[in-house]
Each structure stands twice: as C-alpha cells, then as structure tokens.
C-alpha positions as CSV (number, residue, x, y, z in Angstrom):
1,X,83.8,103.2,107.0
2,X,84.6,106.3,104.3
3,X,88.7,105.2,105.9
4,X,88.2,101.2,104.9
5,X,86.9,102.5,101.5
6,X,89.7,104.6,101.1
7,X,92.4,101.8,102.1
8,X,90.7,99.4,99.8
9,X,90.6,101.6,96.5
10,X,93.8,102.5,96.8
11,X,95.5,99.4,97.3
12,X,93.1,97.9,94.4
13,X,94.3,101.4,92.8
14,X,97.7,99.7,93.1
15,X,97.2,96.4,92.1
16,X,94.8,97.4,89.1
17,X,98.0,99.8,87.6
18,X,100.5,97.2,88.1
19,X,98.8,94.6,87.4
20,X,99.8,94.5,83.6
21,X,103.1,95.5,84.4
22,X,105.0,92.0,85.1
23,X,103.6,90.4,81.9
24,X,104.6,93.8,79.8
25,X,107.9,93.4,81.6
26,X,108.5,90.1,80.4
27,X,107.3,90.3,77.1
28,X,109.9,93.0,76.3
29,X,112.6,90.9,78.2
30,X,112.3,87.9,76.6
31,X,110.4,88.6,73.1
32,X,108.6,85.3,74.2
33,X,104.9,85.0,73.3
34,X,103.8,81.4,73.9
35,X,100.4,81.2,76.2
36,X,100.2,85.1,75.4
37,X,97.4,85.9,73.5
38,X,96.7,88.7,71.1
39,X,93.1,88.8,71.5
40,X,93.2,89.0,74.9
41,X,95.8,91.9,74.6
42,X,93.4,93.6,71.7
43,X,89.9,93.5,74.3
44,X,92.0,94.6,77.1
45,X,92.5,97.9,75.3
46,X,89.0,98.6,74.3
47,X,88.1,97.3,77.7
48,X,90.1,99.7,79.5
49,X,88.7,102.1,77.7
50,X,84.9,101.5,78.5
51,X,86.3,101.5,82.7
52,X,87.5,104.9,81.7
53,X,84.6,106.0,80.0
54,X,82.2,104.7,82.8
55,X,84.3,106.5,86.1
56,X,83.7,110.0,84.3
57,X,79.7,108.8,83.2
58,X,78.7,107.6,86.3
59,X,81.5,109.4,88.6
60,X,83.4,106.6,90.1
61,X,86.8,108.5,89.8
62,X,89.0,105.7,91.5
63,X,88.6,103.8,88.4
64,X,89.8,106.5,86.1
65,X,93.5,106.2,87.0
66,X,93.5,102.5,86.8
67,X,91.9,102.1,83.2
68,X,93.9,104.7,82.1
69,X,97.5,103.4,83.5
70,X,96.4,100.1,82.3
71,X,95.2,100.7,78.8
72,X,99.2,102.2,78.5
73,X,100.8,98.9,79.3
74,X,98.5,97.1,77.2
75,X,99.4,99.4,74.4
76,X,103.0,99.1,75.2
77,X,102.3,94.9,75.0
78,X,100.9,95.3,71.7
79,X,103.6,96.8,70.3
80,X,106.0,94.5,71.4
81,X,103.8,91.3,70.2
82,X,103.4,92.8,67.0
83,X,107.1,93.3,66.6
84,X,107.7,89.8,67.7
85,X,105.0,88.2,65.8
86,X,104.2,90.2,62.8
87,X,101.5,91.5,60.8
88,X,99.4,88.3,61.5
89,X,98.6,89.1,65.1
90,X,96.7,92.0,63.4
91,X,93.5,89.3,63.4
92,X,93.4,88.9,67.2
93,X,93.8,92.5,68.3
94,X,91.4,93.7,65.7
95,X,89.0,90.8,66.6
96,X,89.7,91.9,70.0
97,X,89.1,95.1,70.3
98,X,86.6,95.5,67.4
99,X,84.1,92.7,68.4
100,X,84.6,91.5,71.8
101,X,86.0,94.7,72.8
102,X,82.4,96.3,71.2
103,X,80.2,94.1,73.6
104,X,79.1,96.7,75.7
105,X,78.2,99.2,73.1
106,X,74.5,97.7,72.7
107,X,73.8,97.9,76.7
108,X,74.9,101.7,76.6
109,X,72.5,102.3,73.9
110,X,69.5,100.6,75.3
111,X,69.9,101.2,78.7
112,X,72.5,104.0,79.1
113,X,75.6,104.3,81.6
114,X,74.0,101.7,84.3
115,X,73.4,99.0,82.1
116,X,76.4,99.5,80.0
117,X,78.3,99.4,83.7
118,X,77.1,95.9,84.4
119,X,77.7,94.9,80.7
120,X,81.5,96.3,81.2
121,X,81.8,94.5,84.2
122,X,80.5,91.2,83.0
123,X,82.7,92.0,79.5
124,X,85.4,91.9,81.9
125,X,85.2,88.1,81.7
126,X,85.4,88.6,78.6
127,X,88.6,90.1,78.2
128,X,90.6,87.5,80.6
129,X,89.0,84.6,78.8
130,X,91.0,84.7,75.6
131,X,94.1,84.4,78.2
132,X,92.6,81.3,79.7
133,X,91.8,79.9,76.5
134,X,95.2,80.3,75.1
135,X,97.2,78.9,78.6
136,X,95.1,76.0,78.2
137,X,95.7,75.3,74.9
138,X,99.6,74.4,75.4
139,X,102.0,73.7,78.1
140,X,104.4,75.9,77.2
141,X,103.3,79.1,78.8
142,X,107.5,80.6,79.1
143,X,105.7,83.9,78.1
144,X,103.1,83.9,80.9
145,X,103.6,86.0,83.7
146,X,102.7,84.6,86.8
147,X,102.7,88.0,89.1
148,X,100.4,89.3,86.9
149,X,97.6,87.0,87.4
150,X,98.5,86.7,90.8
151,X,98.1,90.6,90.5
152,X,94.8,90.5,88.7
153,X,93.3,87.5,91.2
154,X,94.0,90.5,94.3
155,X,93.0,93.3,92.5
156,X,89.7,91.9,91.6
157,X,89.0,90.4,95.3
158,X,89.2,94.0,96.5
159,X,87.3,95.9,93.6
160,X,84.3,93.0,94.7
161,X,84.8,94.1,98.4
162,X,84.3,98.1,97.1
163,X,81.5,97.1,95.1
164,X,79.7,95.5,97.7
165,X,80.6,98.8,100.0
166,X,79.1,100.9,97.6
167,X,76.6,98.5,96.0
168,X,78.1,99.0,92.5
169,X,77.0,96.7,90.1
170,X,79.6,97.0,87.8
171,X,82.5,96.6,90.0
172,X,80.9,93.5,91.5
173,X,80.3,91.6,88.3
174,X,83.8,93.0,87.4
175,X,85.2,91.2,90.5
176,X,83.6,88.0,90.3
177,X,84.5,87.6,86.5
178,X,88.0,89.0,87.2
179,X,88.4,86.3,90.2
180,X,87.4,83.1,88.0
181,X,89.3,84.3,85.4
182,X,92.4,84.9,87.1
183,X,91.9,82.1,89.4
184,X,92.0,79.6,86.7
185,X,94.9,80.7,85.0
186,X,97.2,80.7,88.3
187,X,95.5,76.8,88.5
188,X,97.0,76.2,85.0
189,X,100.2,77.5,86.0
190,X,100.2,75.7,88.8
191,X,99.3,72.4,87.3
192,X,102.4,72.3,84.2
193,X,104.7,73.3,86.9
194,X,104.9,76.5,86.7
195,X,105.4,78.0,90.2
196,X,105.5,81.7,90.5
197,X,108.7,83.5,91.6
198,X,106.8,85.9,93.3
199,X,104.9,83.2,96.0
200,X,108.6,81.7,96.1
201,X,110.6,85.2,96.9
202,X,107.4,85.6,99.6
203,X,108.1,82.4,101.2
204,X,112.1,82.7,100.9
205,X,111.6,86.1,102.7
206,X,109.2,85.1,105.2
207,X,111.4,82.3,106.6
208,X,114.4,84.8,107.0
209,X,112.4,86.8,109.2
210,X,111.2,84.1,111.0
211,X,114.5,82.9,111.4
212,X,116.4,86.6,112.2
C-alpha cells in the first residue's frame, strides 16, 4: 500500500509541477492571450499559496513542492500577460487574487486548518472556473494550451485517488473540482476544433511502434 501511495504522489507530484508549464510556455512564445484569462491566472497564485500553506499546517508534505513550483509559473504567466496586455489586466489579477483568491480565509478562522483544507480544496474550483468561463466566451482560444488541461484533468484524477487512500478531505474535493474543471475545458477545445498536439504526437507515436 505505503509503495502505491508513493507511485501515485509522485507522478501527481509530476503532473501538479508541470502542469502550468505548457500554457507558460506558450504564452511567452507567442504573446497570444485570447481564452487566457487574468483572473484565473491572479486566484491561481493566491491559490497556490493556501496548498502551500496547508502541507506545512496539517503536514501533507507532497503538496509543498507542487504549490510552490506552481505558484512560480503562475508568476512567471503574470508577467508576461501584463507585458502583453497592459496595466488593465491589473483588475483581474487583483480581483483574483484579492477576492476569490481570499475565499478560504473565513473557513481558517472559524474552523482552523481542517476546515480551511476543504474550503481550499473546493476554492480549487474556483480558481479553474475563470478559465472555463473565458474559453467559453470565444472561439478563438490560439492562446489556450491544450497539454495543460490535459495536464491538470491527470493530475487531479490521481490527487482524488490519494485522497481517498488517505481519507483527505481536501485533496478529494480538490480532485473532483479540479476534474470538472479541466474536463470541461478539454470539451471546449475539443468542440471549436481544437485538437491537442500532445493526444496527436501520442497516437503518431503509438502507431510507429505498433508498426516497428
């Protein structure tokens, strides 16, 4: 059992670090923001934080490097959308970080760390929704990163799987948010056309294996 839980935290170790990485990638490739949203990139910092703050509170230490890799890239992606954009994606990331990024705070205060651990992991909803909202807004989503979501969508079904191993309430309502979330965004890629490279590149490679 103690080997499965190893396996699965640190391939969701993995995934969770990375998983910001192909959108932060592309962002500072191609400058290109459409379906990107700066809310969503503004609670995903504060976010990050809270998972940071809630592996040393209530000592669930495979989270730490994770939150703390992640809130990086996010960092790193704010920077580059307020370069491209300007001073007026100031709104989103404040509003992001500063009131849905603050959702948590009351159910630390009332109930302390295992309260505020369920709130994080339901606030994790939270923080993809903005991104759902905005690739469902348009149909140009050029700036949207579909390994990313596919990413997020993995990472997510293996933090649930831990979370039921160790009966964490956080990192279950963290999973199930996180799957929903992601799940409907690879939909709405899906559905304006746009087919990841990475499930392309898998197939491409499986069928020269097959073949060889």
């Amino acid at each position: 059992m103690n080997l499965v839980l190893n396996l699965i935290v640190v391939a969701a170790s993995v995934l969770g670090s990375g998983m910001a990485l192909p959108q932060a990638v592309r962002l500072a490739k191609t400058r290109n923001v459409e379906g990107v949203s700066a809310v969503w990139i503004g609670v995903s910092m504060a976010i990050n934080v809270w998972w940071s703050l809630y592996a040393v509170a209530a000592s669930v230490w495979a989270l730490l490097p994770v939150a703390t890799v992640s809130l990086s890239l996010y960092v790193g992606m704010a920077i580059i959308y307020l370069r491209s954009v300007g001073r007026s994606s100031l709104s989103g990331f404040g509003f992001g970080v500063f009131v849905l990024g603050m959702l948590p705070l009351p159910a630390l205060l009332l109930g302390g760390w295992e309260v505020a651990g369920l709130a994080i992991g339901l606030a994790y909803g939270i923080q993809l929704a903005p991104a759902v909202i905005a690739a469902f807004r348009t149909r140009e989503l050029d700036g949207v990163s579909p390994g990313t979501w596919l990413l997020s969508f993995s990472e997510a079904l293996l933090w649930l799987v831990y979370g039921a191993m160790i009966a964490d309430l956080a990192l279950l309502a963290g999973g199930t948010t996180g799957i929903a979330m992601s799940g409907a965004i690879l939909l709405r890629l899906a559905a304006v056309g746009s087919v990841p490279d990475l499930i392309r590149v898998a197939v491409v490679t499986r069928v020269k294996v097959a073949r060889n």
